[in-house]
N, C-alpha and C positions, 0 to 999 in steps of 0.2 A: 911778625906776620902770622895769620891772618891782619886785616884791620877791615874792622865794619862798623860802617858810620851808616846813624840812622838820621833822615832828616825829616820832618814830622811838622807836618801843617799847625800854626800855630791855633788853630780853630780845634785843634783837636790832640794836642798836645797834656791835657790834662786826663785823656783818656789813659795814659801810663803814669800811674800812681804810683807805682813799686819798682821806679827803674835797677833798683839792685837786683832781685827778684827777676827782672826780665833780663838785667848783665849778670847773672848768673848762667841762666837756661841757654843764653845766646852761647856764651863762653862755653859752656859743654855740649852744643851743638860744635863748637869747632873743633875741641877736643873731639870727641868722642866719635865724628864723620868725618872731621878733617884731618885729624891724628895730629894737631896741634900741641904742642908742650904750651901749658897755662897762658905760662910769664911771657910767652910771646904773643898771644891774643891781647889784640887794641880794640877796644869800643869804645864809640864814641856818639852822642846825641847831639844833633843840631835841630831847634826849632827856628822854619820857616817862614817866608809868609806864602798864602799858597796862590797859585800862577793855574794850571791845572792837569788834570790826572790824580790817581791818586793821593789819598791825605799821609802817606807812610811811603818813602823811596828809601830801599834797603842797598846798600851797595857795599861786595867784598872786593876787598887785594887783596892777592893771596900768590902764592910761590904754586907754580905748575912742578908736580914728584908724580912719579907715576903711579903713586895708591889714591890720586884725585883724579880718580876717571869720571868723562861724564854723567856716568850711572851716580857715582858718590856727588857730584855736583850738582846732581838733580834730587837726589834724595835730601842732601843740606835744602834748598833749597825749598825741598816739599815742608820739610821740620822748622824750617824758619817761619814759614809761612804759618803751621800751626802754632808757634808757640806765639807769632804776631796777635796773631784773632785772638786768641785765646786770653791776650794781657790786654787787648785794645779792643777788639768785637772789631777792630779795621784790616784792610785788605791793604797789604803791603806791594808797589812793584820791586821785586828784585832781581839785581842785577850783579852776575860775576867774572868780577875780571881778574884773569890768569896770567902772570910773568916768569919769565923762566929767570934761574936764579942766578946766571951769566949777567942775565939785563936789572940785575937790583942792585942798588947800590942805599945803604942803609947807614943809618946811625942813632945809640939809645934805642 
Protein backbone atom coordinates (compact mmCIF):
# COMPACT_ATOMS: atom_id res chain seq x y z
CA UNK A 1 0.00 0.00 0.00
CA UNK A 2 -0.24 2.88 -1.38
CA UNK A 3 -2.11 1.30 -4.73
CA UNK A 4 -3.08 3.75 -7.53
CA UNK A 5 -4.87 2.65 -10.35
CA UNK A 6 -5.29 4.81 -13.20
CA UNK A 7 -8.17 4.35 -15.53
CA UNK A 8 -7.83 6.15 -18.80
CA UNK A 9 -10.47 6.69 -21.62
CA UNK A 10 -9.69 4.53 -24.26
CA UNK A 11 -10.03 7.64 -26.72
CA UNK A 12 -7.20 9.02 -25.05
CA UNK A 13 -5.15 6.39 -23.95
CA UNK A 14 -2.34 6.88 -26.26
CA UNK A 15 -1.79 10.15 -24.82
CA UNK A 16 0.64 8.19 -22.18
CA UNK A 17 3.38 6.99 -24.21
CA UNK A 18 6.12 6.47 -21.48
CA UNK A 19 4.12 4.71 -18.88
CA UNK A 20 7.28 3.76 -17.18
CA UNK A 21 8.48 7.35 -17.16
CA UNK A 22 5.02 8.20 -15.70
CA UNK A 23 5.14 4.85 -13.02
CA UNK A 24 8.17 6.20 -12.00
CA UNK A 25 7.12 10.00 -11.17
CA UNK A 26 3.85 8.50 -9.68
CA UNK A 27 5.90 6.00 -7.48
CA UNK A 28 8.11 8.92 -5.97
CA UNK A 29 5.22 11.02 -5.61
CA UNK A 30 4.25 8.19 -3.00
CA UNK A 31 7.39 7.90 -1.71
CA UNK A 32 8.56 11.04 -1.36
CA UNK A 33 4.83 12.82 0.06
CA UNK A 34 3.48 9.74 1.17
CA UNK A 35 6.72 8.27 2.95
CA UNK A 36 6.00 5.00 1.19
CA UNK A 37 8.69 2.31 1.11
CA UNK A 38 9.12 1.56 -2.89
CA UNK A 39 8.23 -2.26 -2.72
CA UNK A 40 5.11 -1.34 -1.38
CA UNK A 41 3.85 1.05 -3.99
CA UNK A 42 1.18 -0.74 -6.51
CA UNK A 43 0.30 1.00 -9.94
CA UNK A 44 -1.77 0.04 -12.02
CA UNK A 45 -3.29 1.15 -15.71
CA UNK A 46 -6.74 0.33 -16.84
CA UNK A 47 -8.02 1.55 -20.27
CA UNK A 48 -11.68 2.33 -20.37
CA UNK A 49 -14.36 2.90 -22.49
CA UNK A 50 -15.59 6.38 -21.59
CA UNK A 51 -19.21 6.93 -19.99
CA UNK A 52 -18.43 10.68 -18.94
CA UNK A 53 -16.47 13.15 -16.97
CA UNK A 54 -13.16 13.12 -17.27
CA UNK A 55 -10.85 11.25 -19.84
CA UNK A 56 -8.23 10.23 -16.57
CA UNK A 57 -9.91 8.90 -13.02
CA UNK A 58 -7.06 8.70 -10.63
CA UNK A 59 -7.73 6.71 -7.40
CA UNK A 60 -5.40 5.88 -4.15
CA UNK A 61 -5.76 3.20 -1.15
CA UNK A 62 -3.66 3.91 1.11
CA UNK A 63 -3.08 3.18 5.13
CA UNK A 64 -4.36 6.34 7.11
CA UNK A 65 -0.44 7.12 9.76
CA UNK A 66 -0.44 10.17 11.08
CA UNK A 67 2.33 11.85 8.75
CA UNK A 68 -0.71 11.64 5.86
CA UNK A 69 -2.42 14.72 6.95
CA UNK A 70 -4.83 16.32 4.84
CA UNK A 71 -2.30 19.13 4.10
CA UNK A 72 0.17 15.95 2.60
CA UNK A 73 -2.98 14.57 0.94
CA UNK A 74 -3.69 17.68 -0.78
CA UNK A 75 -0.38 18.33 -1.78
CA UNK A 76 -0.04 14.56 -3.33
CA UNK A 77 -2.81 15.23 -4.94
CA UNK A 78 -1.74 18.92 -6.34
CA UNK A 79 1.63 16.85 -7.68
CA UNK A 80 -0.43 14.16 -9.16
CA UNK A 81 -2.19 16.26 -10.97
CA UNK A 82 0.86 18.05 -12.38
CA UNK A 83 2.82 15.18 -13.25
CA UNK A 84 -0.74 14.04 -15.09
CA UNK A 85 -0.81 17.07 -17.56
CA UNK A 86 2.25 17.24 -17.92
CA UNK A 87 2.65 13.16 -19.44
CA UNK A 88 -0.90 13.53 -20.96
CA UNK A 89 -1.77 17.58 -21.48
CA UNK A 90 -5.20 15.69 -19.63
CA UNK A 91 -6.90 16.71 -16.42
CA UNK A 92 -7.05 13.85 -14.16
CA UNK A 93 -10.27 13.48 -11.47
CA UNK A 94 -8.61 12.36 -8.33
CA UNK A 95 -9.69 10.68 -5.78
CA UNK A 96 -8.27 9.39 -2.17
CA UNK A 97 -9.26 6.86 -0.02
CA UNK A 98 -7.85 6.30 3.55
CA UNK A 99 -8.12 2.88 5.74
CA UNK A 100 -6.94 2.55 8.98
CA UNK A 101 -4.52 -0.23 9.34
CA UNK A 102 -6.76 -2.29 12.03
CA UNK A 103 -9.37 -2.41 8.90
CA UNK A 104 -6.75 -3.97 6.21
CA UNK A 105 -6.28 -7.02 5.78
CA UNK A 106 -3.66 -7.84 2.90
CA UNK A 107 -1.75 -10.49 1.05
CA UNK A 108 1.61 -10.28 -1.44
Amino acid sequence: MPNLTFYFSENHADRFKNLCDFTDACSALCCDILGADRENVHIIFIDVKPGCGQPVYAELFYRLTTLRTPEVMENFMRELDVVTQHTSGLTARIRCFGSQAEHLFARN
